[in-house]
MITOR-874988 format. One record per residue (C-alpha): residue number from 1; residue in three letters; y, x, z. Coordinates in nm, 2 decimals, always signed. Layout:
<torses>
+------+------+--------+--------+--------+
! resi ! resn !      v !      u !      w !
+------+------+--------+--------+--------+
!  NUM !  ALA !      Y !      X !      Z !
...
+------+------+--------+--------+--------+
</torses>
This chain:
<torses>
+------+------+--------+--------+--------+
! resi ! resn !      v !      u !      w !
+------+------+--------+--------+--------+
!    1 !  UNK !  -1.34 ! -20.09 !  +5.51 !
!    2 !  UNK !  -1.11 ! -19.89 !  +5.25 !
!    3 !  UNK !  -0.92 ! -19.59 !  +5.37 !
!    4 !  UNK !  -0.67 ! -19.46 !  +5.15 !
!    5 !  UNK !  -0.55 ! -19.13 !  +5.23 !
!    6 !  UNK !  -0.17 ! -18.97 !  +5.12 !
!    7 !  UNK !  -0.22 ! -18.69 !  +5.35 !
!    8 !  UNK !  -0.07 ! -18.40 !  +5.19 !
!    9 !  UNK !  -0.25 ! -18.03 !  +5.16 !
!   10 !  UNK !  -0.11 ! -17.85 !  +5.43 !
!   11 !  UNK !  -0.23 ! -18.14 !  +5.65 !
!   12 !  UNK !  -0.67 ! -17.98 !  +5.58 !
!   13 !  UNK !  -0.75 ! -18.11 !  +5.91 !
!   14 !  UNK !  -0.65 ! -18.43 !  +5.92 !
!   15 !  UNK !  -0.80 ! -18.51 !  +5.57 !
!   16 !  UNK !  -1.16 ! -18.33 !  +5.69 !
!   17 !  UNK !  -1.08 ! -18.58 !  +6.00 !
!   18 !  UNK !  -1.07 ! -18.88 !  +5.73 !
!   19 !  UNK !  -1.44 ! -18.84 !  +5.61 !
!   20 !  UNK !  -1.54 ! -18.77 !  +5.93 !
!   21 !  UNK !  -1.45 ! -19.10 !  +6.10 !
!   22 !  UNK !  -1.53 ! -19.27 !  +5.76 !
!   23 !  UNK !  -1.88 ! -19.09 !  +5.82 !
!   24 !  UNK !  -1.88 ! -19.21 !  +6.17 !
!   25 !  UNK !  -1.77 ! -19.62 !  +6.07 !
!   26 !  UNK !  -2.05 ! -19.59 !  +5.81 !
!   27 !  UNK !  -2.26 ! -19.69 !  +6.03 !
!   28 !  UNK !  -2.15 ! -20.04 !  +6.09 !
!   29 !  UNK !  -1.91 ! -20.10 !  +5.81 !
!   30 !  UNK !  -1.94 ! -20.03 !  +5.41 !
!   31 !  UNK !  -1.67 ! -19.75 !  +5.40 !
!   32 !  UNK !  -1.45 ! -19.65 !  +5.08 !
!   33 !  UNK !  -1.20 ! -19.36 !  +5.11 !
!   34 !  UNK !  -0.98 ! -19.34 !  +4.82 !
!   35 !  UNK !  -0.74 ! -19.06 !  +4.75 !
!   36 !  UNK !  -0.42 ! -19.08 !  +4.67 !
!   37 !  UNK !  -0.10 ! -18.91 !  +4.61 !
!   38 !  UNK !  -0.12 ! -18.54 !  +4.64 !
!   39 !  UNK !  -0.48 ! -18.59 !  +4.84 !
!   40 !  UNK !  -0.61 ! -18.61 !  +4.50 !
!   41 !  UNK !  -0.57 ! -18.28 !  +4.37 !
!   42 !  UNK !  -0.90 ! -18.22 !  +4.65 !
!   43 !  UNK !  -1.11 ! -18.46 !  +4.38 !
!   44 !  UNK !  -1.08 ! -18.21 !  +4.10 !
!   45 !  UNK !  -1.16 ! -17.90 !  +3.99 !
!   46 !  UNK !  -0.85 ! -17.82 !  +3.96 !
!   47 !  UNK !  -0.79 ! -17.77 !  +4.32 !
!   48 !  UNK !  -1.04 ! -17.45 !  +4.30 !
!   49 !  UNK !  -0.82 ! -17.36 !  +4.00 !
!   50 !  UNK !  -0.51 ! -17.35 !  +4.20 !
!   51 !  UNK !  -0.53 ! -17.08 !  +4.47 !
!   52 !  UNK !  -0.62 ! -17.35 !  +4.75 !
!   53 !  UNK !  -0.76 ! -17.18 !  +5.00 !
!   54 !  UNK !  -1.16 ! -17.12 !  +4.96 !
!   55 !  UNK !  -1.25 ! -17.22 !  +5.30 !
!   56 !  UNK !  -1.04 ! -17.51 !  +5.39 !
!   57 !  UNK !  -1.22 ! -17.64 !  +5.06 !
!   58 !  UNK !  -1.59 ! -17.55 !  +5.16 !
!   59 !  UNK !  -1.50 ! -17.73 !  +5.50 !
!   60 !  UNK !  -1.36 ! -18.00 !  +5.29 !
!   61 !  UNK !  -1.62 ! -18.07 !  +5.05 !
!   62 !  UNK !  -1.87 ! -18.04 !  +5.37 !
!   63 !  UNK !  -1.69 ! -18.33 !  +5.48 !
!   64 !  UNK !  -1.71 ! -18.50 !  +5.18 !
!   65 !  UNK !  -2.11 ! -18.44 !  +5.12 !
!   66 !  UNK !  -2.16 ! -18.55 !  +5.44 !
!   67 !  UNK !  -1.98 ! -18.94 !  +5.42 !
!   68 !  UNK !  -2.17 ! -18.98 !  +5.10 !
!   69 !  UNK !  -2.50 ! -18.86 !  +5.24 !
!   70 !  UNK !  -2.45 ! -19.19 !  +5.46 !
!   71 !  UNK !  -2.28 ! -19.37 !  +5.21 !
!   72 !  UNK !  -1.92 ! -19.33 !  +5.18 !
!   73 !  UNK !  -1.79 ! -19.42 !  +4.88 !
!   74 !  UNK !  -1.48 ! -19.18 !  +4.75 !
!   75 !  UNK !  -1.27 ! -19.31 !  +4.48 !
!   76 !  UNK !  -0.94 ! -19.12 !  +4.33 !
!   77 !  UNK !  -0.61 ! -19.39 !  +4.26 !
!   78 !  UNK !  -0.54 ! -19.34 !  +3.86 !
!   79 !  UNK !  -0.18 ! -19.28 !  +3.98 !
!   80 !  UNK !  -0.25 ! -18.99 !  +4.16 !
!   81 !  UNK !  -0.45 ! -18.82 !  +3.89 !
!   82 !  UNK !  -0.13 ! -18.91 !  +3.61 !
!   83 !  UNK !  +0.11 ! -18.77 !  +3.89 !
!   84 !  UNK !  -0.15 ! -18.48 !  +3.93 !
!   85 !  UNK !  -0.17 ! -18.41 !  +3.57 !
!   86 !  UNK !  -0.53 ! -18.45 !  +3.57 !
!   87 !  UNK !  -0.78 ! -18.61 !  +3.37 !
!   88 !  UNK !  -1.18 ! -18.74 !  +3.46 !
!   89 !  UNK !  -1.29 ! -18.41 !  +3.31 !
!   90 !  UNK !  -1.20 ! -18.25 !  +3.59 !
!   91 !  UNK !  -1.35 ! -18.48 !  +3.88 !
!   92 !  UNK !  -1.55 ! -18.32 !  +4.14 !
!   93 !  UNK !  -1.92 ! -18.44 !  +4.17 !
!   94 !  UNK !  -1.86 ! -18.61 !  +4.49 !
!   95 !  UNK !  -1.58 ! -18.90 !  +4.34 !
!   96 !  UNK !  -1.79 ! -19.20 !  +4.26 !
!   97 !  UNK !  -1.47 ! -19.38 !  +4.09 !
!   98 !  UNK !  -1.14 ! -19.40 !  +3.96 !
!   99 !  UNK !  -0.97 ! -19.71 !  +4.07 !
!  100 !  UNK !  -0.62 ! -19.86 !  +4.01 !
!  101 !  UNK !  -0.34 ! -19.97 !  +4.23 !
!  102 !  UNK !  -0.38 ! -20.28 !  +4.22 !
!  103 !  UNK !  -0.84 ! -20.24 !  +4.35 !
!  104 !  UNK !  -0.71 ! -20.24 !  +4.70 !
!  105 !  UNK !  -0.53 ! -20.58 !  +4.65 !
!  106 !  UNK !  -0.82 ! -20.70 !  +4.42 !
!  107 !  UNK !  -1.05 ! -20.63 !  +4.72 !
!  108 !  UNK !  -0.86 ! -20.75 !  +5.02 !
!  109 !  UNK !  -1.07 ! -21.02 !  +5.22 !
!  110 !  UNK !  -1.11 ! -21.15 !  +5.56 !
!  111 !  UNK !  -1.39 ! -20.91 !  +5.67 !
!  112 !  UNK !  -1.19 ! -20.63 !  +5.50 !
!  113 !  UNK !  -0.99 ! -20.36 !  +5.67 !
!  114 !  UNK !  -0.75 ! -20.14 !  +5.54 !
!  115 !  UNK !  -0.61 ! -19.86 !  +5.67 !
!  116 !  UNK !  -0.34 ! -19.64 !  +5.52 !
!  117 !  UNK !  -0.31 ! -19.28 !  +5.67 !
+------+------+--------+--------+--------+
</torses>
């Protein structure tokens, strides 16, 4: 299963919600949430740079720990880290990848789900 997340920042609990559920379908399915658009800022350092609110990112990064503690895999798209401005330098511990556009398409199979949110 590959969830790929556009959610913007304002929308904090519906992204916590993402690795949540991910956390829950962990436990029948291999689960990938990758991050995209303006979702990705959350896989850098730069999100604690930019004023983003302390709490909403503990809860966040709770979130996070706790999907790969089952075994989530998170991945950032390379497109949002160019529109981002951000480079690998600044990846959080918790991103296990940087993957292109085109890895969703590259992965799609029959036992495959994908779900865009």
């Amino acid at each position: 299963m590959i969830v790929v997340t556009t959610l913007d920042m304002e929308k904090s609990e519906a992204i916590v919600a993402v690795f949540n559920r991910a956390k829950a379908a962990a436990a029948e399915y291999d689960v990938e949430v990758i991050l995209t658009g303006e979702s990705g800022v959350i896989a850098t350092m730069h999100a604690v740079r930019s004023g983003v609110e302390e709490e909403y990112l503990r809860l966040l990064y709770d979130s996070m720990r706790s999907a790969k503690s089952v075994g989530v895999k998170i991945s950032i798209c390379e497109r949002s880290m160019e529109w981002c401005g951000l480079n690998n330098d600044e990846l959080i511990p918790e991103i296990d990848d940087v993957v292109s556009s085109q890895y969703i398409i590259e992965r799609a199979a029959p036992n495959t789900y994908v779900a865009y949110l």
